[in-house]
C-alpha positions in Angstrom: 1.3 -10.5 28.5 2.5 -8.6 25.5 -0.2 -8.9 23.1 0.4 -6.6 19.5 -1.9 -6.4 16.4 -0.7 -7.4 13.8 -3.4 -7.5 11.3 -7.2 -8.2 10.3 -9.0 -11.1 10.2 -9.5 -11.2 6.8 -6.3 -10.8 6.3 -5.4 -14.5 6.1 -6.5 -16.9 4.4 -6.8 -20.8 4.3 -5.0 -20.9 1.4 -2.2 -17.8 2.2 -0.6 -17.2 5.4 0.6 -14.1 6.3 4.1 -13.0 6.7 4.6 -10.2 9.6 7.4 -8.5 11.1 7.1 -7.7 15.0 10.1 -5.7 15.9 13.1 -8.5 14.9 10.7 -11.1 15.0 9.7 -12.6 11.3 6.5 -14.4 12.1 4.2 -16.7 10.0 0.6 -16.4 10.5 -1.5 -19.6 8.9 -5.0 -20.9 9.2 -5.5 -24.7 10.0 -8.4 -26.6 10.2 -10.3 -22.8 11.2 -8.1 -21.9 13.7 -4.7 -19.2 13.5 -1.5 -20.2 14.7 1.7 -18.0 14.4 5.3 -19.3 14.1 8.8 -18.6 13.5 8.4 -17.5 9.8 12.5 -18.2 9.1 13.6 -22.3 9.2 16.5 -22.4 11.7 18.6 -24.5 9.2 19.0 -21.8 6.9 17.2 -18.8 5.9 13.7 -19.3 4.0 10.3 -18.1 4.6 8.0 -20.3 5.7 5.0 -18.7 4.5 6.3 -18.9 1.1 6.6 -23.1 1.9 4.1 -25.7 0.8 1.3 -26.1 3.2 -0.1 -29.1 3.5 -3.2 -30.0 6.2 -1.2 -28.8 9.0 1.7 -29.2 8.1 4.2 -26.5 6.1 7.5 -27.8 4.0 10.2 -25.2 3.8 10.5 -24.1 0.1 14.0 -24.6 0.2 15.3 -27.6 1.9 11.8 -29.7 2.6 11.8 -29.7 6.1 8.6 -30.2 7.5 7.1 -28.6 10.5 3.4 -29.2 12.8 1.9 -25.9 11.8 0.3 -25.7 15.5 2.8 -27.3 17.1 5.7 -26.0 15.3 7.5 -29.5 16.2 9.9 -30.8 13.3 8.9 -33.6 11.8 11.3 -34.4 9.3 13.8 -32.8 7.3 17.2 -30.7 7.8 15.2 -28.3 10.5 17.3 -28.8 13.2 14.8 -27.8 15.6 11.1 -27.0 16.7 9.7 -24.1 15.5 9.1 -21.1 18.3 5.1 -20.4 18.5 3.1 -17.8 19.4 0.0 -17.6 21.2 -2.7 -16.0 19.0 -5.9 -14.7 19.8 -8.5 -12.8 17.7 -10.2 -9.3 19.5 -13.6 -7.9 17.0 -11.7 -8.1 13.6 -8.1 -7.7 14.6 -5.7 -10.6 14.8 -3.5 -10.3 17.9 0.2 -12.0 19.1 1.4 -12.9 22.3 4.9 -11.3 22.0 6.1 -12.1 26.1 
């Protein structure tokens, strides 16, 4: 496994998610329901931030074209999407917030 920092804790919050870069990788970082879950910041049909969407519960609505995507899934569920989102597994060491990058 391939695990990175990419920030603190305290960094995110329920109501912000965090946008971070990981090499080429644009990756959104949210808290749902108490629990972080990283996806594909970009919506595969065309480019938008994520993190700069509506969240909803666990849900997140692209701020461009309102397609909707499972925050902890990252499975489409309605909208131009096209896909699933890629996730990534998250895990939290002391204060630092880590990714899975394999």
């Amino acid at each position: 496994m391939n695990w990175v920092s990419i920030c603190k804790l305290g960094d995110i919050s329920d109501e912000s998610p965090l946008a971070v870069k990981v090499g080429d990788k644009e990756i959104g970082v949210f808290r749902v329901e108490g629990r972080l879950h990283a996806i594909e910041d970009i919506c595969p049909h065309a480019y938008a931030l994520l993190t700069e969407g509506f969240v909803e519960g666990r849900t997140v609505e692209c701020p461009l074209h309102e397609a909707i995507f499972d925050i902890p899934t990252g499975k489409l569920q309605s909208g131009p999407g096209c896909r699933d989102l890629h996730i990534y597994e998250v895990r939290v060491d002391g204060d630092d917030v880590l990714l899975n990058m394999a």
